[in-house]
C-alpha positions in Angstrom: 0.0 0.0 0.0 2.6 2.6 -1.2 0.9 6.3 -1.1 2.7 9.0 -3.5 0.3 12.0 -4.1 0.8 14.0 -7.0 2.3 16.4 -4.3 4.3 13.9 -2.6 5.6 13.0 -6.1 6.2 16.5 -6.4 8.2 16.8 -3.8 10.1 13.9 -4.5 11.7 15.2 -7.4 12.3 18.6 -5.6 13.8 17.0 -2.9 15.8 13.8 -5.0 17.9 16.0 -7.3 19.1 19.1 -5.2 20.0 17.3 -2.3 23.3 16.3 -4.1 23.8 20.1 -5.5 23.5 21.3 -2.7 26.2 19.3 -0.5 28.3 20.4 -3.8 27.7 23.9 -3.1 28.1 23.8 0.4 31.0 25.3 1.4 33.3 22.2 3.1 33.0 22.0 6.9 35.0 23.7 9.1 37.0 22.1 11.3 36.3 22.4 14.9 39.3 22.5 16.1 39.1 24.8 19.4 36.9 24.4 22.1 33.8 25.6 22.1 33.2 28.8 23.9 30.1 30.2 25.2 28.6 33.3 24.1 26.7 35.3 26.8 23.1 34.8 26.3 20.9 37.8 27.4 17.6 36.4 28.7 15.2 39.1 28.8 11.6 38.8 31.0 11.3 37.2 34.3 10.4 33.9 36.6 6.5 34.8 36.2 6.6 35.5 32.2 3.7 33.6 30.6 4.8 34.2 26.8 7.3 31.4 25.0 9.0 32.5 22.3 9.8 28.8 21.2 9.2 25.3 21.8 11.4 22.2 22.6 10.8 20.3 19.3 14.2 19.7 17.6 11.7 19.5 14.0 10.3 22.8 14.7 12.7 26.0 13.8 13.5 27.5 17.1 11.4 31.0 16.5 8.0 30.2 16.2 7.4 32.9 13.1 9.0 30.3 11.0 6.9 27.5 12.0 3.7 27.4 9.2 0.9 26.5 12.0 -0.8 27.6 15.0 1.3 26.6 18.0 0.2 27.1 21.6 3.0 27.2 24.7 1.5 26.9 28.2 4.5 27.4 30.3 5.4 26.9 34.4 4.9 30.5 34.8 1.3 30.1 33.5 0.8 26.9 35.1 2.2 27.9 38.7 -0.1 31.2 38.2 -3.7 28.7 37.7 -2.5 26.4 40.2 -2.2 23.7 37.1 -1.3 20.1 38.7 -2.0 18.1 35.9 -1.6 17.8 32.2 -5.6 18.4 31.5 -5.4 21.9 33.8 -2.6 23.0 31.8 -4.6 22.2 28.7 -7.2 24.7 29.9 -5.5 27.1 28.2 -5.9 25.9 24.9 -9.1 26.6 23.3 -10.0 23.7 20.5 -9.2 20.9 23.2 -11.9 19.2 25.3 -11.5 16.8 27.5 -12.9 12.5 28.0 -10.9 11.1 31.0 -8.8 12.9 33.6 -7.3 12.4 36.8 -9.7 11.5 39.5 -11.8 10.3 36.6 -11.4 7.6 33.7 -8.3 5.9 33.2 -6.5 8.1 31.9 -5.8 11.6 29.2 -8.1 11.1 26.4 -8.3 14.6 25.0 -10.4 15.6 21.6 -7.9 18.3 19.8 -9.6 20.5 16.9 -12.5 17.9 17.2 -10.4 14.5 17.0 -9.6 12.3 19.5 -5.7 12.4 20.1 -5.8 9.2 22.3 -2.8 8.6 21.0 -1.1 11.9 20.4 0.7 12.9 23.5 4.0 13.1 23.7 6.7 13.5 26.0 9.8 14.9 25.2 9.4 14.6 21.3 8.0 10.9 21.9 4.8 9.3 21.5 3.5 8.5 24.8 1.4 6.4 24.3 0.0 4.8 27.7 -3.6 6.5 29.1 -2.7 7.6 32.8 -2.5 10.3 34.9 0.0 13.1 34.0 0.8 15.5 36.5 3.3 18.5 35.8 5.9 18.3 38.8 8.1 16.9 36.4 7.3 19.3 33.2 8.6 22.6 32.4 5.9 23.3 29.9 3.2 21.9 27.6 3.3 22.5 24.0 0.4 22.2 21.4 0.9 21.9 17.3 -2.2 22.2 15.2 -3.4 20.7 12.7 -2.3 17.0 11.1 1.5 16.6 11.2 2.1 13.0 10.5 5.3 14.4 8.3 6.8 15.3 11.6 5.5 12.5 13.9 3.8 9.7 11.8 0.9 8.0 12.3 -2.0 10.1 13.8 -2.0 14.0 15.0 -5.4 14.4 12.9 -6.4 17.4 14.7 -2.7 18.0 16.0 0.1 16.9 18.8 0.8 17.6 22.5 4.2 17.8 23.7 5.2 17.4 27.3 8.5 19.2 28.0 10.0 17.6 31.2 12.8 19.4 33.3 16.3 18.9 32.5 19.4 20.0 34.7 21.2 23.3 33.5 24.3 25.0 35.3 22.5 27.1 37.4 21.8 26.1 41.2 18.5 26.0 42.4 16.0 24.2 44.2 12.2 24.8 44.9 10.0 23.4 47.2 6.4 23.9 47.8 3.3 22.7 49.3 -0.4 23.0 48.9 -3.8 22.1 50.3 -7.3 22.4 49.2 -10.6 23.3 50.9 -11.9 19.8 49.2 -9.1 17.8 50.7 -6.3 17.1 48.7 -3.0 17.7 49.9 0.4 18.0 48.2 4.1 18.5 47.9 6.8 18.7 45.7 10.5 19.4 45.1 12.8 20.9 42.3 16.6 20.1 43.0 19.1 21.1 40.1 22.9 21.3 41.0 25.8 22.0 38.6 28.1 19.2 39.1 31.0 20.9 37.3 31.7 23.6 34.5 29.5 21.1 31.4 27.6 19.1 33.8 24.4 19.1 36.0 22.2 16.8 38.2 18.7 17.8 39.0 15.6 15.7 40.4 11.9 16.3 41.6 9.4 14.6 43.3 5.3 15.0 43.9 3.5 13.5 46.4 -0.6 14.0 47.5 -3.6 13.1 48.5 -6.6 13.4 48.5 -9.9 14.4 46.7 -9.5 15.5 43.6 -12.2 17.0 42.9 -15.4 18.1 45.1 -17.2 15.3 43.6 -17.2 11.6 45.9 -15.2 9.0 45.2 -12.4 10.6 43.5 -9.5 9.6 45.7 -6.4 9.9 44.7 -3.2 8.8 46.4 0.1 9.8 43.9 3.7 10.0 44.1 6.3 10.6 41.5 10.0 10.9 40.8 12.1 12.7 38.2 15.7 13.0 37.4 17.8 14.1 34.6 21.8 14.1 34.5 23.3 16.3 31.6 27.3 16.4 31.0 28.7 18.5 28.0 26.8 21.6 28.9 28.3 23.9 26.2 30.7 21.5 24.1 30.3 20.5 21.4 29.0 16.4 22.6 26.1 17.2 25.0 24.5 14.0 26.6 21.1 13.9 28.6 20.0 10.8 30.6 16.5 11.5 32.6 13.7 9.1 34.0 10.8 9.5 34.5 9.1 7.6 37.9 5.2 7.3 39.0 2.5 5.7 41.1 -0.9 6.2 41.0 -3.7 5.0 43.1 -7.0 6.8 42.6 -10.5 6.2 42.6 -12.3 6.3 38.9 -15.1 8.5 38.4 -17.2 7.5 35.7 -20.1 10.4 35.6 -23.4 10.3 35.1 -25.1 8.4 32.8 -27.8 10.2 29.9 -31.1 10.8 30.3 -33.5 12.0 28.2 -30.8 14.1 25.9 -28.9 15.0 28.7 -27.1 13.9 31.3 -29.1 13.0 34.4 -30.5 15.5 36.5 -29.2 14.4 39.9 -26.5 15.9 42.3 -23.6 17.4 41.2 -21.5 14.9 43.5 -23.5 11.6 43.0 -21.6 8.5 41.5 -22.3 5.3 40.7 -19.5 3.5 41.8 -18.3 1.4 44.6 -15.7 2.6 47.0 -13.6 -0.8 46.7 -12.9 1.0 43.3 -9.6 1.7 42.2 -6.7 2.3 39.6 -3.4 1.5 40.3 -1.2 2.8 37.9 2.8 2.4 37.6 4.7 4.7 35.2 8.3 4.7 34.1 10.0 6.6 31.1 13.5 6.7 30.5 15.4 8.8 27.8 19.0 9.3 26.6 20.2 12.5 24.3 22.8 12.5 22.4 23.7 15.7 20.6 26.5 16.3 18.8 27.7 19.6 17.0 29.8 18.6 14.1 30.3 22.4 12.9 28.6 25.9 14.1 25.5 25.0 11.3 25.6 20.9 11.4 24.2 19.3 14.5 23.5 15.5 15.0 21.0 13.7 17.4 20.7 10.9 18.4 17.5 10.1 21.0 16.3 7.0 22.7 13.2 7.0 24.5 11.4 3.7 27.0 8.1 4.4 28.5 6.0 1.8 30.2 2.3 1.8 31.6 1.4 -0.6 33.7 -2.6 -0.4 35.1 -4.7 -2.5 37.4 -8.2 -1.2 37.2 -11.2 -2.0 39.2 -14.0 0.1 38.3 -18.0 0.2 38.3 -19.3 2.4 35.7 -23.0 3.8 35.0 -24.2 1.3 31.9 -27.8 2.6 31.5 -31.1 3.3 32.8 -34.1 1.0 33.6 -36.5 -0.1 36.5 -36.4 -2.5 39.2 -39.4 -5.0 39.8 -39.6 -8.9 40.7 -38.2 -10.1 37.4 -34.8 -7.9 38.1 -33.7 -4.7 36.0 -35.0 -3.8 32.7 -33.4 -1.2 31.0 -35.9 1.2 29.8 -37.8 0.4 26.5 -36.4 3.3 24.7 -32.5 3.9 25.8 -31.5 6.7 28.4 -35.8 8.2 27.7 -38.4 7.6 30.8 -41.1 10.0 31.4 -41.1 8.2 35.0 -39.9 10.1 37.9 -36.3 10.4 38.9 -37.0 8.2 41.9 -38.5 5.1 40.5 -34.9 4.6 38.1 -32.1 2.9 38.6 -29.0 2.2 37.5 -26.9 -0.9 36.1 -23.5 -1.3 36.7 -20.9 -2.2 34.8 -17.6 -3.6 35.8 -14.3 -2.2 33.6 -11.6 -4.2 35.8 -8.4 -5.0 33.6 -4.6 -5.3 33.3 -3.3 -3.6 31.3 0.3 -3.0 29.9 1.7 -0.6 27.5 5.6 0.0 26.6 7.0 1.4 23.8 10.8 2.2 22.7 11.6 4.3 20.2 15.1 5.3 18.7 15.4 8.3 16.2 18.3 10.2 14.7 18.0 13.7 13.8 20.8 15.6 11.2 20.2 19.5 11.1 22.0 21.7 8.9 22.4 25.3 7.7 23.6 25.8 4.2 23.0 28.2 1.4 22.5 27.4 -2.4 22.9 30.7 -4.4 21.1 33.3 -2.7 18.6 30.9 -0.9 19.1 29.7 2.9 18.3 26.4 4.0 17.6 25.0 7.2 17.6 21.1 6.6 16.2 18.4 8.6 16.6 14.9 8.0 15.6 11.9 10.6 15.2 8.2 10.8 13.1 6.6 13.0 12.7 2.8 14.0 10.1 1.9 17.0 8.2 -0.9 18.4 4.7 -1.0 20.2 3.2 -3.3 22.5 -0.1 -3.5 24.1 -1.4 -6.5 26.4 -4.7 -6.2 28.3 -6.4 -9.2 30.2 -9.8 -8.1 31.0 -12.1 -9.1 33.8 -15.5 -9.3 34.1 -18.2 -9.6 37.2 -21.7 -11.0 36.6 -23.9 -10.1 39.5 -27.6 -9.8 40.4 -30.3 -6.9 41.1 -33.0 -7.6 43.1 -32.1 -11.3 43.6 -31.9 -11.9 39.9 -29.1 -13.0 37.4 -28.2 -9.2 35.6 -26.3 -11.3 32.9 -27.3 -14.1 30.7 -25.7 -17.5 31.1 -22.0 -17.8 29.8 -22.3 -14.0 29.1 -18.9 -12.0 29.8 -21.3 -8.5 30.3 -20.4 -7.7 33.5 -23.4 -6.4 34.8 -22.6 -6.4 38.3 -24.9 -4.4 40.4 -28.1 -1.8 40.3 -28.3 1.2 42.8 -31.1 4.0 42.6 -30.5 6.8 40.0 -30.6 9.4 42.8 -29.0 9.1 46.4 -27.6 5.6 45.4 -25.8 5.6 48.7 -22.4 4.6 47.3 -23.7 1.2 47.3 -21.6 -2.2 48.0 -24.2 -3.9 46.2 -22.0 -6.0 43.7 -18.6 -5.4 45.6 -18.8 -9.1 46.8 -19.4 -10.7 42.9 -16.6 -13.1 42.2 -14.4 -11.6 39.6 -13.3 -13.7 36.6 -11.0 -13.5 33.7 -12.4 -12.5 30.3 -10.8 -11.6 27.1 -7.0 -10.8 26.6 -6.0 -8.6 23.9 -2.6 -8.4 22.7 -0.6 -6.3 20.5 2.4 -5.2 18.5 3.6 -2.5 16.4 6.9 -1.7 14.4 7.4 1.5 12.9 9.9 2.7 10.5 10.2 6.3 9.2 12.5 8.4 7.4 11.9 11.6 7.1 13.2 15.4 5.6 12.3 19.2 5.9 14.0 22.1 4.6 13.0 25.6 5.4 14.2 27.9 2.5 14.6 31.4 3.0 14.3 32.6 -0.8 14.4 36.4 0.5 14.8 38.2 3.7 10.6 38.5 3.5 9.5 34.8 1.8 10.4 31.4 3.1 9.2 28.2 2.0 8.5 25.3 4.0 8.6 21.9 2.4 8.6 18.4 4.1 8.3 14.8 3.2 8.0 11.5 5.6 7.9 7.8 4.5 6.2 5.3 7.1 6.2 1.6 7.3 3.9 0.8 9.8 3.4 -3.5 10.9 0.9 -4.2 13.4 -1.2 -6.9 14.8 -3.4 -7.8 17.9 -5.2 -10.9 19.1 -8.1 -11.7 21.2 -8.5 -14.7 23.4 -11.9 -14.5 23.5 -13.0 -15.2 19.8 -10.0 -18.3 19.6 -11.7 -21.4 18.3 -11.6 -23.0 21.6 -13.9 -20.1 23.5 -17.9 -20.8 24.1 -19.9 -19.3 21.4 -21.9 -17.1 23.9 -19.1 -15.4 24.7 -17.7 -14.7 21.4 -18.0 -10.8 20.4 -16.9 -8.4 17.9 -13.6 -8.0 18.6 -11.0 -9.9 16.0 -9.5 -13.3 16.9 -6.4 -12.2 15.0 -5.1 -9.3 12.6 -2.2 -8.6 11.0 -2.0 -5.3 8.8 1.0 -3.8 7.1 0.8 0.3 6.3 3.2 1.6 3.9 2.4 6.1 3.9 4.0 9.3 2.8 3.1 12.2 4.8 3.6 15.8 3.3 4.2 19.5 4.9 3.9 22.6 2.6 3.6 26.1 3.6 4.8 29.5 2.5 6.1 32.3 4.9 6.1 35.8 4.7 8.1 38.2 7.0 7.8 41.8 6.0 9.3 42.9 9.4 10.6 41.2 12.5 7.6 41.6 14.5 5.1 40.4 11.9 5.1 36.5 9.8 1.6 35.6 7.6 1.6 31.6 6.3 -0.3 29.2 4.2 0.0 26.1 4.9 -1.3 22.1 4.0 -0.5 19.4 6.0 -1.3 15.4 5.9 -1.7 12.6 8.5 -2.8 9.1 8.5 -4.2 6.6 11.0 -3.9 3.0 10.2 -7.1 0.6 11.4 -5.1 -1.3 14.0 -3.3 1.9 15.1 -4.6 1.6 18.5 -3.7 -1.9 18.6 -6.7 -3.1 18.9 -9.7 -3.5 16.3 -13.2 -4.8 15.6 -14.3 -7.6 12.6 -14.6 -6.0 9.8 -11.6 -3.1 9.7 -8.3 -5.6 9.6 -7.9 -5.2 6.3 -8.7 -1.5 5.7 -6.4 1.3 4.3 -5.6 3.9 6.8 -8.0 6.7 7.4 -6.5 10.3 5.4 -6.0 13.3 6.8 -5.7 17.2 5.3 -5.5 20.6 6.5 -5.3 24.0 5.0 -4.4 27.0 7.3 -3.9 30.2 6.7 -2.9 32.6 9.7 -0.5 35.0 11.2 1.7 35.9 13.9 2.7 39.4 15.9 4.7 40.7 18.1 3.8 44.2 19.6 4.8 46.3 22.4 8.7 45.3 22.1 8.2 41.9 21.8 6.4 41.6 24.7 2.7 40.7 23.4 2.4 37.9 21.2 -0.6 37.8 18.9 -1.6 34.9 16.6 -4.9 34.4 14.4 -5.3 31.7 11.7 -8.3 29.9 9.9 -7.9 26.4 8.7 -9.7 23.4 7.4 -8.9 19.5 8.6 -10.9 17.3 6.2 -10.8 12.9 7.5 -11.3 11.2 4.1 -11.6 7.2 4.2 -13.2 7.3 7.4 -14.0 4.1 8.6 -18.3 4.0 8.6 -20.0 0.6 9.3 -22.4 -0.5 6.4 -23.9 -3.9 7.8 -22.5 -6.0 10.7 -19.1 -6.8 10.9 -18.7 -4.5 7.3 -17.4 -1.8 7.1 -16.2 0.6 4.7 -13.6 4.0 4.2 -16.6 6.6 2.6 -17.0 8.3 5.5 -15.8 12.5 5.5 -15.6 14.2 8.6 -14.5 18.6 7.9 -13.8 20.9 10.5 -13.6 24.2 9.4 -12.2 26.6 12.0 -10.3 29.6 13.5 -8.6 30.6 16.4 -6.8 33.6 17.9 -5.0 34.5 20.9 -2.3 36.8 23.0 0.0 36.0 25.3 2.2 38.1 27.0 2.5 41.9 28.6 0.4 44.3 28.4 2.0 46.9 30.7 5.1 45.8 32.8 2.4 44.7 35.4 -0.1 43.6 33.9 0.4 40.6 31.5 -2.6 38.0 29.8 -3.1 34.8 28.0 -6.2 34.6 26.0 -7.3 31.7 23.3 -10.3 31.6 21.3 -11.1 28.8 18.8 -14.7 28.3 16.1 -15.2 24.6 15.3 -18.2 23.9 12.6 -17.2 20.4 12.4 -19.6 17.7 10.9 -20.0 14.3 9.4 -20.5 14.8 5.6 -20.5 11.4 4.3 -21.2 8.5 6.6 -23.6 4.9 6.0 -26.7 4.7 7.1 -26.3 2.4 9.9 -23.9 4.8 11.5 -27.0 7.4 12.2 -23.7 9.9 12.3 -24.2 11.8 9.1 -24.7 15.5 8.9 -23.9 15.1 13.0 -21.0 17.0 15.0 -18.8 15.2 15.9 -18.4 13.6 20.3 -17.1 16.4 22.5 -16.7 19.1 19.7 -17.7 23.1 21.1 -18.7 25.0 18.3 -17.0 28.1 20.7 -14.3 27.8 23.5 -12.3 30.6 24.7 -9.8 30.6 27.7 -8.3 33.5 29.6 -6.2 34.2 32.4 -4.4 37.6 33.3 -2.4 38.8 36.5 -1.6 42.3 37.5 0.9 43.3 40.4 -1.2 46.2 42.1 2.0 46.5 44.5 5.3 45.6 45.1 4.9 41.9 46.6 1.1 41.9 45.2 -0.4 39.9 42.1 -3.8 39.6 41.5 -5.5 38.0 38.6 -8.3 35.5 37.0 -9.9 34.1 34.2 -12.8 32.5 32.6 -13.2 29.3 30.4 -16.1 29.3 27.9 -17.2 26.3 26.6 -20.6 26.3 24.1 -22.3 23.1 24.0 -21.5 19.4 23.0 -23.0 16.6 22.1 -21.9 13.1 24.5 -22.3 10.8 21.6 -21.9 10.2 18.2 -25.5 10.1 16.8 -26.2 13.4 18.9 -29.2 12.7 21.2 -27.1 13.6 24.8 -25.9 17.1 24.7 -24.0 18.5 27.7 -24.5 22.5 28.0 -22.0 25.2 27.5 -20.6 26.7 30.7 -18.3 29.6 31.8 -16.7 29.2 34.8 -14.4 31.7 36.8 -11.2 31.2 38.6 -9.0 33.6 40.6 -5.8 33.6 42.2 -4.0 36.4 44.9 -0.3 35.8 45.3 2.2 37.7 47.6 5.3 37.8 46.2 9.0 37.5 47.8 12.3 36.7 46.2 12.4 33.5 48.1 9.2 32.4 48.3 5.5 33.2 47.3 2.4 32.3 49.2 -0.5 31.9 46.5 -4.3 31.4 46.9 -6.0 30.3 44.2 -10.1 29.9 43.7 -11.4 27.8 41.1 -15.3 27.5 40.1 -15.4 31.2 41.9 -19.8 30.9 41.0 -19.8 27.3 42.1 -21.2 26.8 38.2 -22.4 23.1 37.5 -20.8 21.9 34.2 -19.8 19.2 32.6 -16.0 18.5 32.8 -15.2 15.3 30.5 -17.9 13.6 28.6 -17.5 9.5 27.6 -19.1 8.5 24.7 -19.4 5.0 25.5 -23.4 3.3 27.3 -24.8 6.4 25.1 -23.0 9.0 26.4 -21.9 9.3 29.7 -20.6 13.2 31.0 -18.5 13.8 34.5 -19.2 16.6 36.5 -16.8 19.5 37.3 -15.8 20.6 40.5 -17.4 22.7 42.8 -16.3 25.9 44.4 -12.6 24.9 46.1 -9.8 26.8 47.0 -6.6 26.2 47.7 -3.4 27.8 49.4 0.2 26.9 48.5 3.8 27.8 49.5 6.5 27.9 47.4 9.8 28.4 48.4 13.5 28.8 47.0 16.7 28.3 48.5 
């Protein structure tokens, strides 16, 4: 399954003949024969600065005017200032991203991005990370986002972009941090930030997180956490520099599944009822370990080499909301028409579902990076060429629990449901009912994945006001999964959808194209198109039917600009763009399906970051999504919907403003307009604003913080799961919390 668009081919050519020319017009490198020596670097701003000029991506140009697409920086500053623990806080700052799982909730990140899912588009440190659990950000310096599909620059997926965790690495200058925190709901919390220059090139530093706690205001969201971080980096400033860092969690929390749909929206009971059972829990072990290797052959030639390991491991046991019925002698019926009952709120009740499974992800990855600065004639270059080799693996043993309601079987016999308990649909009492049901193993799903890519870029500065960005990547992609429970020897009854065996082989080229123009420093307008692919099996798992599929296709067109006013202070950005999915995957007749599905997005965003006046400084993101099926079968029920968990409108602000000397005050609001909990659009979750604050008193060595979040105690909807018809988890209540940093 070779792919070569007419532009790929295009590019092909371009990038096939001059590639020799140029290494014959390139002056010869110069020797290195002296030691390197270290030019002073003037870092203007200060520690509380929310505007990044840059990002951490070694396939992103440094200065963010030369990158064709919308990128969005949340940094510690910004972070620290909200009070932002975890990754999905920190992602409150970028409008276009909603949220299905969290901390103190699912299993996991599962984020929507520009209206797709980017399950499995996080990264950390330039790597996929590819395991769903619980980020927190004592170990990350900042988060950053890249619109739009950019499989040329990371393979397989990114349809509506890529999330980058940037963790802390030692530098050469001594410093440590401590701090601690507390909120009104309960959750307690501490961490550390040691770094220590070990000599003139090289540096230790480690941190650490512990708490616990509620997470939210909601019940049953325990969580119980602690992490370690370290990073050891010799060659500071020669040529060779060399990072090792790790990367060291545990999680215990409690799940929070939400609140199941009724009657288009999501029941109308307590903000803080669940369904669960306080035996619940996820236990989640994390461990990512990377080595650097960067070598600068000559001032404009730089090679790197980078290796990364990450591995999930998670033990669930969780009860989640499966649907609605009533309770009488025979047991529970679910109602005759899913999540619709005219009957009062009192005579429902709820089935349970069990979700209890091991599961185990790991991936290691291995990529080296070449980048170069040369000229051809008049033009510039800045080259980037990178090969990348990888391997996946996925395991999952699930469980299951068949139990009763009302004294009668909930599942039928040799059924692996897991129906394991029904409580009332209001004031369910955090029942035990079901807590006792023997637990047994069901299906086990396995996986594998290697990846190999090569890939180049070269931005071409054809005048001092136009620059042309062009980029190819080639992926091989070999997967396949099994299922234990559809192997010939497993009882019919218990047979499902899910594939005995796959294998599928993915062979795709990935494009980047945009055009730049600069006519001043402070000012860059681009056009861009990008591509992206995701294979059937890319999750490594898959249902009959899609084995033997060609990947789904991705496209975007954006066109947008980038400002920089008051001295450089105040970044500005605006762009509009188009993401188009073509070969979507759409279901025709059971265990069928076929790629004429289209989902478009068409959109804009805009946003500032930065200072206003010396004091007073803001971060501000709006985004427009009119997203919708256009071509879909039939049996879908999907077409001319929107798409799960897609806002027509979110904005996000935050500002601070020092009204004295040791004084900051500040706040913000996040808008969100409505969204629709599943695919076929009959559970809609309203739109919300809700307010936060913070009042900080601010000392050289330490600052004392107070930060307010929900301020008008607004009931929203935080996450929404698309799965038993829609299911959407409450946000937190009014809460407050107080926290102490300090610096030695």
């Amino acid at each position: 399954m070779n792919r070569l668009n007419p532009i790929a081919a295009a590019l092909v050519a371009v990038f096939a003949s001059p590639l020799p020319l140029y290494a014959q017009q390139a002056p010869a490198p110069k020797a290195d024969a002296s030691p390197a020596i270290l030019q002073e670097v003037v870092v203007e701003g200060s520690r509380g600065d929310f505007n990044a000029n840059g990002t951490s991506l070694t396939k992103l140009p440094a200065d963010l005017h030369d990158v064709p697409q919308s990128v969005v920086v949340v940094n510690k500053a910004l972070m620290q200032s909200q009070g932002a623990n975890s990754l999905s806080d920190a992602l409150r700052n970028v409008a276009g991203i909603t949220l299905g799982g969290a901390e103190g909730g699912q299993i996991g990140n599962n984020i929507n991005l520009n209206g797709f899912s980017a399950r499995t588009d996080i990264y950390l440190d330039g790597f996929r990370d590819r395991g769903q659990y619980y980020r927190d950000t004592f170990a990350i310096d900042e988060v950053e986002v890249l619109m739009g599909p950019s499989s040329m620059l990371f393979g397989r997926g990114s349809t509506g972009g890529v999330i980058n965790q940037v963790t802390k690495k030692a530098n050469l200058r001594e410093a440590t941090e401590v701090s601690a925190s507390a909120t009104t709901n309960g959750l307690v919390r501490t961490t550390a930030d040691y770094n220590h220059p070990l000599s003139d090139t090289s540096a230790l530093r480690l941190s650490a997180m512990a708490q616990s706690g509620k997470a939210t205001t909601r019940d049953q969201t325990d969580v119980q956490d602690f992490g370690l971080a370290g990073s050891y980096v010799f060659g500071i400033g020669t040529p060779t520099e060399i990072t090792l860092s790790a990367l060291i969690q545990h999680n215990h929390d409690m799940p929070d599944y939400g609140l199941p749909p009724l009657n288009g929206h999501p029941a109308n009971v307590g903000r803080d009822t669940a369904y669960g059972l306080n035996s619940d829990h996820t236990n989640q072990d994390v461990a990512s370990l990377n080595t650097t290797i960067r070598h600068k052959i000559t001032p404009d030639i730089v090679l790197r080499n980078q290796t990364q390991f990450n591995y999930v491991r998670t033990s669930a046991v969780e009860t989640a909301p499966n649907t609605i019925g009533t309770v009488s002698a025979a047991g529970f019926t679910p109602l005759p028409t899913s999540a619709v009952s005219a009957l009062p709120l009192s005579s429902l009740y709820v089935r349970g579902q069990s979700h209890d499974r091991d599961i185990r992800d790991y991936s290691m990855f291995n990529q080296t990076e070449l980048s170069a600065k040369l000229s051809t004639g008049s033009v510039t270059h800045e080259l980037l060429a990178g090969f990348e080799i990888g391997h996946d693996g996925y395991d999952n043993q699930g469980y299951y629990r068949n139990g009763s309601c009302n004294g009668v079987a909930l599942n039928a016999p040799s059924t692996v449901a897991g129906y394991n308990d029904c409580v009332p649909l209001i004031n369910p009492g955090y029942s035990t009912a079901g807590s006792n049901v023997v637990s047994q193993a069901g299906n086990r799903a396995g996986g594998s994945a290697n990846t190999v890519a090569a890939y180049i870029n070269d931005t071409a500065s054809i005048t001092q006001q136009f620059k042309l960005v062009g980029g190819l990547r080639f992926d091989r992609y070999i997967a396949s999964i099994t299922n234990s429970l559809n192997s010939v020897t497993a009882p019919a009854a218990a047979k499902n959808t899910t594939l005995p065996s796959a294998q599928q082989t993915v062979n795709f080229t990935s494009v980047r194209l945009g055009g730049i123009w600069q006519p001043s420093a402070e000012q860059s307008y681009y056009l861009s198109y990008g591509t992206s692919f995701n294979p059937s099996l890319e999750q490594l798992t898959g249902t009959t039917g899609q084995q033997n599929l060609d990947p789904e296709k991705n496209r975007s067109y954006e066109l947008g600009g980038k400002w920089d006013l008051l001295n450089d202070k105040l970044s500005l950005n605006a762009a509009a763009f188009q993401i188009t999915k073509d070969n979507a995957r759409s279901q025709v007749s059971t265990g069928v399906y076929v790629l004429d599905g289209t989902v478009r997005v068409n959109g804009a965003r805009a946003g500032a970051t930065g200072h206003i006046t010396k004091d007073w400084q803001v971060a501000l993101g709006y985004t427009y999504l009119d997203a919708k099926v256009i071509q879909s079968s039939a049996l879908d029920g999907t077409q001319g919907k929107i798409p799960v968990n897609t806002p027509k409108n979110t904005l996000t602000s935050w500002t601070t403003y020092k009204v004295a000397p040791h004084w900051e005050v500040g706040g913000g609001a996040s808008y969100m307009s409505a969204r629709f909990a599943n695919p076929t659009n009959t559970v809609q979750a309203g739109g919300y604003t809700r307010w936060d604050a913070t009042l900080a008193y601010t000392q050289p060595k330490y600052d004392i913080r107070l930060n307010l979040f929900n301020l008008t105690n607004k009931m929203y909807y935080d996450a929404l799961i698309q799965s038993d018809g829609g299911r959407s988890v409450p946000g937190t209540g009014r809460t407050a919390m107080l926290s102490l940093n300090y610096r030695l």
